[in-house]
N, C-alpha and C positions, 0 to 999 in steps of 0.2 A: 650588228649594223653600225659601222662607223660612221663619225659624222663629216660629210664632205661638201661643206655650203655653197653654192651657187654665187658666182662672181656679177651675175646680172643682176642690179637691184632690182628693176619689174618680174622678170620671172622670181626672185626672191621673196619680192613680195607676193606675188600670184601663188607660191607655194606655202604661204604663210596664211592667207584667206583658204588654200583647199585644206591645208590643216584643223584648221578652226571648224570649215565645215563637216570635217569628216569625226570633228569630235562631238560636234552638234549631233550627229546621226549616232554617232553611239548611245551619247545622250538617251536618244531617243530609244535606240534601241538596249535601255534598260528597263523602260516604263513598256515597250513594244516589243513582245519576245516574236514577233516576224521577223526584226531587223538583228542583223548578226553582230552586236555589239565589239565583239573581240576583233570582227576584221577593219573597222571600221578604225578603233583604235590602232589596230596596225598601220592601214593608209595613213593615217596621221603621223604618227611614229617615224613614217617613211616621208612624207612633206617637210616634219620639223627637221630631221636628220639633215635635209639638205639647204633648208633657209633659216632656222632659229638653233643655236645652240641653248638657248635659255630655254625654250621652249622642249625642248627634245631631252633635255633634263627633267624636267619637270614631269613632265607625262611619264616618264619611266620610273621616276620616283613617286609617284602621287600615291597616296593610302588605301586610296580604293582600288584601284587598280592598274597600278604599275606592277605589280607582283606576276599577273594574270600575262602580262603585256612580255613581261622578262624571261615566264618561262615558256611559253608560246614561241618567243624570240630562239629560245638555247635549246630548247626539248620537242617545236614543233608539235607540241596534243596539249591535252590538259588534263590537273586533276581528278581523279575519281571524283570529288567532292565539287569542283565547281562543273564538270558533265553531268550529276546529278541533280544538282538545282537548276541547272539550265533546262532539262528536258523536262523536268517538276514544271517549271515555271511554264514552259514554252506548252505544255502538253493542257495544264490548266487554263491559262487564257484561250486556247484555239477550242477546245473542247468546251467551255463557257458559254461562246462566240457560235458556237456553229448549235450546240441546242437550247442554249436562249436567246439571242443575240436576232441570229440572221433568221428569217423565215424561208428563202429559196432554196428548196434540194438543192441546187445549181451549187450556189454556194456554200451550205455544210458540204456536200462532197470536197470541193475545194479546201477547204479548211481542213477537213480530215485527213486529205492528201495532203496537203501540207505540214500537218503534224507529223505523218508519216516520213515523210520527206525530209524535214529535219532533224527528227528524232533519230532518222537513221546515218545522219551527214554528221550528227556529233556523234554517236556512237563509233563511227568509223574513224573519229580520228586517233592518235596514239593516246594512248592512258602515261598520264606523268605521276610515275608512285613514288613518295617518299620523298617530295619535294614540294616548296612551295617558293622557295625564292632562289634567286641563280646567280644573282650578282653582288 
C-alpha cells in the first residue's frame, strides 16, 4: 500500500482520529481475543496511509507488531507461530469464560460457537512459512 494523502485537511484529520481509533481496538484486541487485532491494525494502516505519513511509518515499523502488519500486507495469511498463539490464546479465554465465567447455557453455546467460528476463520487463512519480515 502506497501512501497517497488526502488534500482535504478535515477529512485528513477525520482519517487520522479513525486511525488512532482503529489502533485503540487492536489495543484492545490484544487483552480481548474476541476482537481481531490484525484487522484492526490494518484499518489503521489503511487511515494513516492516507492522512499521516508519520504515522503510517510508524505503525509499520513498531516492534511489536509492524512485522505481523508487513507480512499480512505482502503474503496475505500468517505465520504458523503467530496462528498458533492466536487460537491458544483465543481458545483459552472463551473456553474460561463459557465454563466459569457465564452461568446461561444461552451463552456458553455462544462462546463455544464462537471459538469454533474463529478458530476456524484463522485456520483458513494462508500459512506464511519461512518468513517473518518482508520489507
Amino acid at each position: 500500500m502506497e501512501i497517497n494523502l488526502i488534500k482535504n485537511p478535515v477529512l485528513r484529520r477525520l482519517f487520522i482520529i479513525a486511525g488512532w481509533f482503529f489502533i485503540g481496538l487492536g489495543i484492545l484486541g490484544i487483552i480481548l481475543p474476541v476482537l481481531p487485532t490484525t484487522v484492526f491494525f490494518l484499518l489503521a494502516t489503511y487511515f494513516f496511509s492516507r492522512s499521516s505519513e508519520k504515522f503510517y511509518h510508524s505503525l509499520l515499523h513498531n516492534k511489536y507488531f509492524g512485522k505481523y502488519i508487513r507480512n499480512y500486507r505482502k503474503h496475505r495469511g500468517m505465520p504458523v507461530k503467530a496462528k498458533f498463539f492466536a487460537i491458544l490464546m483465543l481458545n483459552i479465554s472463551l473456553f474460561y469464560s463459557a465454563l466459569y465465567v457465564v452461568d446461561s447455557m444461552f451463552f456458553k453455546a455462544m462462546l463455544f460457537s464462537l471459538a469454533a467460528g474463529l478458530t476456524s476463520l484463522i485456520i483458513s487463512l494462508k500459512t506464511v512459512y519461512g518468513t517473518t519480515e518482508t520489507e
